[in-house]
C-alpha positions in Angstrom: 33.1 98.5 -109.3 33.9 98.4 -105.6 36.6 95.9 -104.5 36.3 94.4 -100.7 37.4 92.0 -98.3 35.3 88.8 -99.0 32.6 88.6 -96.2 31.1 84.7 -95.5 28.0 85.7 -97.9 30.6 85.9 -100.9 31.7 82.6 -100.2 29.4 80.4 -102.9 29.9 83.0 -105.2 33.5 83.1 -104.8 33.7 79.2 -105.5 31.4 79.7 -108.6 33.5 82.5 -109.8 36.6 79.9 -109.8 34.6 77.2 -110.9 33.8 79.5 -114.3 37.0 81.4 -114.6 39.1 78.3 -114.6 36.8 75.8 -116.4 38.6 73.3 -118.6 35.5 71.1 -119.5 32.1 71.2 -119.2 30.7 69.8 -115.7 34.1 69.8 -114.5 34.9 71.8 -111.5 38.2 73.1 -111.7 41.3 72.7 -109.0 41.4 77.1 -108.4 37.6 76.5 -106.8 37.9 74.2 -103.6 41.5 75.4 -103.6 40.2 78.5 -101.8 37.6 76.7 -99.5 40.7 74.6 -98.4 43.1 77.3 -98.0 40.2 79.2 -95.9 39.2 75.9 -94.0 42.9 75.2 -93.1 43.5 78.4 -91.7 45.7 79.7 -94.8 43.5 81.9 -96.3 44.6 85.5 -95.1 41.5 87.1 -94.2 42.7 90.7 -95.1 44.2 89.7 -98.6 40.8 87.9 -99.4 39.0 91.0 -102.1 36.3 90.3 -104.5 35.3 92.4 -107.0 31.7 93.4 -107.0 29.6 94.9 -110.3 25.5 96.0 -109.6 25.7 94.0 -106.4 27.0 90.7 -107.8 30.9 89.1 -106.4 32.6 89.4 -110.6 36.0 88.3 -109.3 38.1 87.3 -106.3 41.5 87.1 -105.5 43.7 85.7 -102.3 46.9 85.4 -100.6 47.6 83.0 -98.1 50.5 81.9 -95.8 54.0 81.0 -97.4 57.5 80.0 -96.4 60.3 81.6 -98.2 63.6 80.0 -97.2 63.2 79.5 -93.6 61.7 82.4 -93.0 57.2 82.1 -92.3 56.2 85.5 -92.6 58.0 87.5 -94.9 55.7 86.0 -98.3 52.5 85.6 -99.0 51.2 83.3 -102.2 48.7 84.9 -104.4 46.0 82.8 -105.9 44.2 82.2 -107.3 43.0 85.0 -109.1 39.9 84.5 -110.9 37.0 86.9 -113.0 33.6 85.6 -114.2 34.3 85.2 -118.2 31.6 87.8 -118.8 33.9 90.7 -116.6 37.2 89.5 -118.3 39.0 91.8 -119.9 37.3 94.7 -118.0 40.0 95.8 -116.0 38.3 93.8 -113.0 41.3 91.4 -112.9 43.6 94.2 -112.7 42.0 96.5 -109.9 41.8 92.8 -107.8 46.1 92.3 -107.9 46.3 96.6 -107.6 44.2 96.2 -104.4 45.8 93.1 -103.1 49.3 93.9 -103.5 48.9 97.2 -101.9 47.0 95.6 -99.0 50.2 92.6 -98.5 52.3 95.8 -98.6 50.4 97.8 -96.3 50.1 94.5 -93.6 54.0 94.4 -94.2 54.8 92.1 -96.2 58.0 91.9 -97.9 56.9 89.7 -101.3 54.3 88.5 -103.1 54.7 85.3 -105.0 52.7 83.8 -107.9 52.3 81.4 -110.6 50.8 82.9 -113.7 51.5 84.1 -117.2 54.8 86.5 -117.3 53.0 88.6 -120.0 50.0 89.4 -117.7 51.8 90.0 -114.2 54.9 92.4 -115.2 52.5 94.9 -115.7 52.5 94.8 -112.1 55.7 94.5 -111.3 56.6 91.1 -110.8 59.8 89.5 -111.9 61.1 85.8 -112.6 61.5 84.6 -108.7 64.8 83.3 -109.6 66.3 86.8 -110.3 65.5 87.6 -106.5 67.1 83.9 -105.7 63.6 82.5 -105.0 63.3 78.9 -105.7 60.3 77.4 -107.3 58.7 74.0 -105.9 59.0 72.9 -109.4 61.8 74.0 -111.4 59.7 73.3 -114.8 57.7 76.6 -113.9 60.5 78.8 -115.0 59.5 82.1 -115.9 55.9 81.2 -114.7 56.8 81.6 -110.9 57.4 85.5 -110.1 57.3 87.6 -106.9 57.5 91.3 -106.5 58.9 92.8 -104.0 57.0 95.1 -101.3 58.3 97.5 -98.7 59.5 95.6 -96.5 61.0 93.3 -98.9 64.9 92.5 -97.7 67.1 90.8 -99.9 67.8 87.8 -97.2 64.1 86.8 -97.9 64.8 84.3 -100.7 65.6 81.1 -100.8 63.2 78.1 -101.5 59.6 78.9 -101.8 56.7 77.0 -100.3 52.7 77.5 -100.5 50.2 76.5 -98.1 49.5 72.8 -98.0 46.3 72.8 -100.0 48.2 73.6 -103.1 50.3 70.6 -103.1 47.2 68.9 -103.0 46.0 70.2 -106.7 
């Protein structure tokens, strides 16, 4: 498995790995998939913290980060998300090398945190914590434990305060 920066060819496959990762219902397309081509369209995307995962020549998963405001501060954070792996490559590790690669690339482009929403019992693994415990604020306080950031390098405890994506996501 190699893991890349997404190049303009991966960008159907990207939206169909979304579209099956996160299906709900058949013929549905789910939020995660035009999610990305509005965070890329709106300039949000981060190009260097755009991977996919590729398997015998074919994009398997993706993951992104894109621009975030922590308190009042616009470049400390990035928002990762959404991370998604064809159903047939779940479980296969593909998900994990994706965040591994992603959160040392925020780190290395110095970044201070990366923030998610996402299942507590998948992302401690990689060191993320409850937001709150570093007095991040969630948009919505009903996420709880679901809204986590880990800190980077370059992380400083005065980057905290209230946390807000990109635009597109309010939009979902």
């Amino acid at each position: 498995m190699l893991i890349r920066r997404e190049t303009a060819a991966d960008r159907a496959a990207i939206h169909a790995v979304h579209s099956e990762a996160f299906r709900r219902e058949p013929g549905i397309t789910p939020a995660e998939a035009p999610l990305v081509d509005e965070l890329r369209a709106e300039g949000d995307l981060i190009d260097a913290l755009s991977l996919v995962a590729v398997r015998d020549g074919a994009v398997v998963g993706h993951v992104c980060c894109s621009r975030a405001r922590v308190g009042d501060d616009t470049t400390a954070a990035v928002g990762l998300g959404p991370l998604g792996v064809l159903p047939a490559h779940q479980k296969s590790g593909v998900g994990s090398a994706l965040v591994h690669a992603v959160v040392g690339a925020a780190d290395a482009l110095g970044y201070g945190l990366v923030v998610l929403l996402g299942n507590p019992a998948y992302y401690s693994r990689f060191g993320f914590v409850t937001a709150s415990d570093l007095s991040i604020t969630a948009p919505d306080p009903q996420w709880g434990p679901h809204f986590q950031a880990r800190t980077l390098a370059a992380y400083e405890p005065t980057q905290a305060g209230a946390f807000e994506y990109a635009p597109a996501f309010s939009r979902i």
